[in-house]
N, C-alpha and C positions, 0 to 999 in steps of 0.2 A: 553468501549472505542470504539468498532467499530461502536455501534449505535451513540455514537458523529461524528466520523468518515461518516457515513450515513448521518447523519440529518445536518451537515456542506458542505456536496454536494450538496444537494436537495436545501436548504433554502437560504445557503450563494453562492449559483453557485462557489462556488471551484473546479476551472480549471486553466489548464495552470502550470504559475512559480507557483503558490500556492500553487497550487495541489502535485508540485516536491517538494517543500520548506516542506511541509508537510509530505510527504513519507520520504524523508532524517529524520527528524525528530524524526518518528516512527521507522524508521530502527535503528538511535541510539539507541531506546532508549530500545531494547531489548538485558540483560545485557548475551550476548555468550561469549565475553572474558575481558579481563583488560584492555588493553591499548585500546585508542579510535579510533585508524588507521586498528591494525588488528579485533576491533570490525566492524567498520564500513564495510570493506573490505567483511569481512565472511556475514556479515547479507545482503551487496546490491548485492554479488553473486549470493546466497541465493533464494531473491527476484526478480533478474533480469532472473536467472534459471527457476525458475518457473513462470515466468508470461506469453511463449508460449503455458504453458500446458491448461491455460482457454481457446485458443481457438481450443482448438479439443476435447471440450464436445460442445452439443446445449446448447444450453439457452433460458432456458421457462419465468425467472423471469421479469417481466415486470417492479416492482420496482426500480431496481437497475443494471446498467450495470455493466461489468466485473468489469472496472478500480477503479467503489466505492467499490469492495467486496476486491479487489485486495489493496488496502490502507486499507482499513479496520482491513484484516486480518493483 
């Protein structure tokens, strides 16, 4: 999945609403509770919590910037 994730960055330039439309997406689609609100709710915390913490490492990767590893995962 995240190498589709990958190669749908690179190839299809997914950015922008698409790129959101896509993250919402994935964030459903990781099954943490039952109902679909407080799923959604816990998984884009989650994901919104952690997405300061890539920028206080470097980044050596030349392939791929934070934002495709960050959908990816």
């Amino acid at each position: 999945m995240a190498a589709a994730v990958m190669l749908a960055r690179s190839w299809l330039d997914l950015r922008g609403a698409a790129a959101l439309g896509l993250a919402a997406l994935l964030i459903m689609a990781v099954p943490t509770a039952r109902g679909f609100s407080t799923r959604f709710t816990l998984n884009a915390s989650v994901a919104l919590g952690a997405t300061p913490l890539l920028w206080w490492i470097p980044w050596p990767f030349a392939f791929a910037n934070r934002t495709t590893l960050l959908l990816a995962a």
